[in-house]
Residue frames relative to the residue before (quaternion, step in Angstrom):
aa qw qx qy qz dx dy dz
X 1.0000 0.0000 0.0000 0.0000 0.00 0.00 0.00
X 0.7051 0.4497 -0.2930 0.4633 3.60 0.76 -0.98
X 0.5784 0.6306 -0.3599 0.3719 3.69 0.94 -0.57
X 0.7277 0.5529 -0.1852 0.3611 2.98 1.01 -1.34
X 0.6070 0.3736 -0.2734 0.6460 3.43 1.30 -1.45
X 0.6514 0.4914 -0.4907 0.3055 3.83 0.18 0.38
X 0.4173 0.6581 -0.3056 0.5472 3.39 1.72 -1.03
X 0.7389 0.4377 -0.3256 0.3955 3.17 0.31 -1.83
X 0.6911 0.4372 -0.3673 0.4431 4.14 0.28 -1.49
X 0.8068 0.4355 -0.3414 0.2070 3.36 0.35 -0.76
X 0.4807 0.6438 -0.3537 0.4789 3.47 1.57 0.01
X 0.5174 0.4224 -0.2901 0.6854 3.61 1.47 -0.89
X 0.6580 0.3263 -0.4910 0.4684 3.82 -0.40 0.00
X 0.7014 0.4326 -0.3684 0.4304 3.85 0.38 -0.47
X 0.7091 0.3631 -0.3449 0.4964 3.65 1.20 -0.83
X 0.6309 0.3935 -0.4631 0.4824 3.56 0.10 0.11
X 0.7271 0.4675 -0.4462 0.2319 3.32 0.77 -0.40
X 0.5472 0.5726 -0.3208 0.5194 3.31 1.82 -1.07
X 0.5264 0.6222 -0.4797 0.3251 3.86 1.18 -0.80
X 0.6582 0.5800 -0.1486 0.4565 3.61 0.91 -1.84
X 0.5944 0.5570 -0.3436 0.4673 3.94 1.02 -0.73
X 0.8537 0.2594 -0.1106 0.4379 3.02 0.43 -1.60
X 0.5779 0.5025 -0.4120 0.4937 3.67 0.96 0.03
X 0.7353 0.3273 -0.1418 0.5763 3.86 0.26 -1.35
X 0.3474 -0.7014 0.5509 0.2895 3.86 0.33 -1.27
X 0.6365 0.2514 -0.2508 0.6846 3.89 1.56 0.13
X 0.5080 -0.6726 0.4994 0.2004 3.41 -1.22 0.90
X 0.0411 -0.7542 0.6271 0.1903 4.00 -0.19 0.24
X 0.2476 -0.7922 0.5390 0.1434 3.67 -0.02 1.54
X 0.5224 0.6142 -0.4503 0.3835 3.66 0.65 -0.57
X 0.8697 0.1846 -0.1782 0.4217 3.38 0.02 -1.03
X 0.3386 0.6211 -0.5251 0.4732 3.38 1.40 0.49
X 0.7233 0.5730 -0.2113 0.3223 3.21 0.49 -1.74
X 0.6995 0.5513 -0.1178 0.4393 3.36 1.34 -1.70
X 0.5494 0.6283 -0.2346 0.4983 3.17 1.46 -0.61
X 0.8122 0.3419 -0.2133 0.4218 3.14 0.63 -1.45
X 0.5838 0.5249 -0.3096 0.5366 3.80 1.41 -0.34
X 0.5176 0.4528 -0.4631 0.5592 4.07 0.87 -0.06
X 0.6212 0.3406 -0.4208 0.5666 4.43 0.65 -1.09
X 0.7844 0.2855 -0.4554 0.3097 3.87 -0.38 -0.87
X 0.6225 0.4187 -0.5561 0.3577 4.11 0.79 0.03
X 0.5464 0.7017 -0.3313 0.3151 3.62 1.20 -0.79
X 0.5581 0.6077 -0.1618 0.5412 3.27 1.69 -1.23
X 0.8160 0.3287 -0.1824 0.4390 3.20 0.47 -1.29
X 0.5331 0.5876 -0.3678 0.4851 3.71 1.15 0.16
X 0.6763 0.3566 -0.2734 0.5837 3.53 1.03 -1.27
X 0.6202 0.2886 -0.5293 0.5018 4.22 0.05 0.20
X 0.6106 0.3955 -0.5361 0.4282 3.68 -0.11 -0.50
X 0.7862 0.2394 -0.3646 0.4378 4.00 -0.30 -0.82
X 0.6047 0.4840 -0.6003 0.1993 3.87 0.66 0.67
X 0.4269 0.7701 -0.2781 0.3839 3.16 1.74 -0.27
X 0.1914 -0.8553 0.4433 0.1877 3.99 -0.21 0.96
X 0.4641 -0.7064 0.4710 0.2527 3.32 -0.79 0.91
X 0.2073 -0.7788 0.5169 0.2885 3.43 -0.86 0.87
X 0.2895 -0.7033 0.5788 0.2940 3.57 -0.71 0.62
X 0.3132 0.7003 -0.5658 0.3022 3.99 0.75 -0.39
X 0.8206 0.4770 -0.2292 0.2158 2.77 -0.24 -1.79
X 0.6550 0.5529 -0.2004 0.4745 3.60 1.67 -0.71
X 0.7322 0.5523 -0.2397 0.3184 3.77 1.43 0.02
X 0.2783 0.6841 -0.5676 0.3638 3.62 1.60 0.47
């Protein structure tokens, strides 16, 4: 799970960054950076709640 939403931010950190290069000509890593950490918690929120919760495991 974590690989993936890392795979996933770190491709968004490269496109905004190449976005910011070739549009402006200076990279603003912050909000690259910030960007890509808001998709990899967003990611990592929507796979945890697809996972079902066993309730078994809570009735002995």
């Amino acid at each position: 799970m974590l690989k993936k939403n890392s795979k996933i931010a770190l491709a968004i950190f490269v496109v905004i960054s190449f976005k910011d290069y070739l549009s402006q000509g200076e990279i603003l890593w912050g909000d690259s950076l910030l960007y890509a950490a808001i998709i990899f918690v967003v990611y990592l929120i929507m796979d945890w709640t697809k996972e079902p919760y066993d309730w078994s495991k809570h009735k002995r």
